[in-house]
C-alpha positions as CSV (number, residue, x, y, z in Angstrom):
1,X,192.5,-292.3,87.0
2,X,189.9,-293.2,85.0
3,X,187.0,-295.3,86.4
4,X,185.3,-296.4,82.5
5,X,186.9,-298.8,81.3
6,X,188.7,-297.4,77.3
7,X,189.0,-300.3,75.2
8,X,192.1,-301.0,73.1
9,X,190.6,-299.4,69.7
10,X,189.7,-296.6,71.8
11,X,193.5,-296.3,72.8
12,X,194.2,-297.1,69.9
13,X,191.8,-294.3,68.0
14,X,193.3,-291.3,70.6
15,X,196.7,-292.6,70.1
16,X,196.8,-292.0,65.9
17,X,194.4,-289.6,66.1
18,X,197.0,-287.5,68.5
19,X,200.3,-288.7,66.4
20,X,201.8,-290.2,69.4
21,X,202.5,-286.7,71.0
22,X,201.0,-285.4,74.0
23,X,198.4,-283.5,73.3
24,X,199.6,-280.3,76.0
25,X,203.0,-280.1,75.9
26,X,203.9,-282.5,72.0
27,X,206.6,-284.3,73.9
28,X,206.6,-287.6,71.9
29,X,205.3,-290.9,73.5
30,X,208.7,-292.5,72.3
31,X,210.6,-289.4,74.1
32,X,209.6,-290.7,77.0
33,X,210.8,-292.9,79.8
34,X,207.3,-293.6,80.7
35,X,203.9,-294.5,78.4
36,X,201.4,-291.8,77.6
37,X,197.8,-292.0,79.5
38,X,194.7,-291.7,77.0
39,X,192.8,-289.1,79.6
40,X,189.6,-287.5,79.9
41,X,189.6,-284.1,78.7
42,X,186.1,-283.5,80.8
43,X,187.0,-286.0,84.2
44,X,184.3,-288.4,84.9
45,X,183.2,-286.6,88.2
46,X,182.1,-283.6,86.0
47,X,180.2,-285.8,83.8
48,X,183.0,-286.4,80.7
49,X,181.8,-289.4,78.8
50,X,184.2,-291.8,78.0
51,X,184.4,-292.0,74.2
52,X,186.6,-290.1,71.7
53,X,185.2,-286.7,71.3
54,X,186.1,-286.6,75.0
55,X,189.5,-288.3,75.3
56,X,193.2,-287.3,74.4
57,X,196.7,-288.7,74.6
58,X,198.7,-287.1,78.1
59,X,202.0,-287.6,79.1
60,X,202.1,-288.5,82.6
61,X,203.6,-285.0,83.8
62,X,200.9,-283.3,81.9
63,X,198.1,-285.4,83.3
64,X,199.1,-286.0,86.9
65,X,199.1,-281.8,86.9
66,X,195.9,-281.6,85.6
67,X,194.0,-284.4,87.4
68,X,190.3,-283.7,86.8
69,X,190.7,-280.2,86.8
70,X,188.9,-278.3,83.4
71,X,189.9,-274.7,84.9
72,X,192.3,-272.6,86.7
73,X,192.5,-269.0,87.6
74,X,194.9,-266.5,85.2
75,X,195.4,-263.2,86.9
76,X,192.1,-263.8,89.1
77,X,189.6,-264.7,86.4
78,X,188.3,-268.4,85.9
79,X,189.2,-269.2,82.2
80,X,188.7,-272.8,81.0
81,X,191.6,-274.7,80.1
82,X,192.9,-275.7,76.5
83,X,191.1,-278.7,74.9
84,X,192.7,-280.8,72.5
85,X,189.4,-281.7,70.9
86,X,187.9,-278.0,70.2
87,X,190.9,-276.3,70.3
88,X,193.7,-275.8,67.7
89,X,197.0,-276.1,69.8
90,X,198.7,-273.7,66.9
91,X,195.8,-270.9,68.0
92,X,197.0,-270.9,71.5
93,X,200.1,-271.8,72.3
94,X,203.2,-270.9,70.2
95,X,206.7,-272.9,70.2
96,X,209.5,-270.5,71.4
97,X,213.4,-272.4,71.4
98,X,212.5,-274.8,74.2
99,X,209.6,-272.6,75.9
100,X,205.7,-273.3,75.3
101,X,204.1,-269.5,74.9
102,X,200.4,-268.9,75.4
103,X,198.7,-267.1,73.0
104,X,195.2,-267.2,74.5
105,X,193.9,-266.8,78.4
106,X,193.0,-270.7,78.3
107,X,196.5,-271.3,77.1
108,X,198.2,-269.3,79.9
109,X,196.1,-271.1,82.2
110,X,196.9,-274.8,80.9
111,X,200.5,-273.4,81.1
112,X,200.3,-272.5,84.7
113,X,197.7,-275.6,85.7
114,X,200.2,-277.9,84.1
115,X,203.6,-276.6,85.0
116,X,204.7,-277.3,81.2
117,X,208.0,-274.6,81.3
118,X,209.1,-275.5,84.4
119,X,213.0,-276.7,84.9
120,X,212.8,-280.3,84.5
121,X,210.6,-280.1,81.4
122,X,212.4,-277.8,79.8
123,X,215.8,-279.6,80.4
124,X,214.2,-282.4,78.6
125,X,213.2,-280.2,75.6
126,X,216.8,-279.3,75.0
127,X,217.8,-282.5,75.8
128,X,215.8,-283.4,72.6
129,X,216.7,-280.3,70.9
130,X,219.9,-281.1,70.8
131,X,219.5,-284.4,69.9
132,X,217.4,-283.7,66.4
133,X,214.4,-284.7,68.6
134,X,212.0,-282.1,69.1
135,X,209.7,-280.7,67.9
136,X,209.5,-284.0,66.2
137,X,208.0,-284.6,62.4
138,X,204.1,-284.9,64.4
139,X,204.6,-281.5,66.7
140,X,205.9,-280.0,63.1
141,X,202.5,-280.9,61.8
142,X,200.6,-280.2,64.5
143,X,202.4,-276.3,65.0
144,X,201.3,-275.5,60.9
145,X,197.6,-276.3,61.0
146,X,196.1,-272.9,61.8
């Protein structure tokens, strides 16, 4: 949790700026039961200012597995994790059916750290598969810019 206070135009800025999706997983804010967190990409307690170069839109599942982490181990080597504002989601992860693929180290690793193809979350993508829901019109966008 956050100890800076994020004004509502800030909210408001990492809200459009992400197209409502999460900016990990692009689950949907209105495809879920519960309202996405604006979080800090850098946490607080490793110095991560609070202003929009270093702030993205998080479901909760995404950031409750995160927390204020910014690294993880993949096959013992530290690799940073995937960041929504340097990196270009399309360059690391790839959409497979329901399944989030990495195409990078830091991807595998915000995979892992995150827990984003585990059972649960991927019931929920087919859930929305099946309904015409996902990837939605934003994740579309969002998968084409390379």
């Amino acid at each position: 949790m956050s100890g800076s206070w994020i004004s509502e135009e800030l909210r408001r800025l990492v809200t459009s700026r992400a197209s409502g999706l999460c900016e990990y997983c692009l689950l949907h804010e209105t495809d879920s039961a519960y309202g996405f967190h604006v979080d800090h990409v850098i946490a607080e307690k490793h110095d991560g200012p609070t202003d929009d170069h270093n702030l993205c839109l998080c479901c909760p599942p995404c950031n409750r597995a995160k927390g204020s982490d910014i690294s993880t181990l993949v096959n013992g080597k530290m690799v940073r994790l995937f960041n929504p504002r340097i990196d270009i989601w399309a360059e690391h992860f790839a959409l497979d059916g329901i399944v989030i693929r990495a195409k990078s180290l830091s991807a595998a690793g915000t995979l892992k750290l995150l827990r984003i193809n585990d059972g649960p979350r991927l019931q929920l993508r087919q859930l929305l598969v099946d309904s015409g829901r996902f990837p939605s019109q934003a994740a579309l966008a969002r998968l084409a810019k390379l």
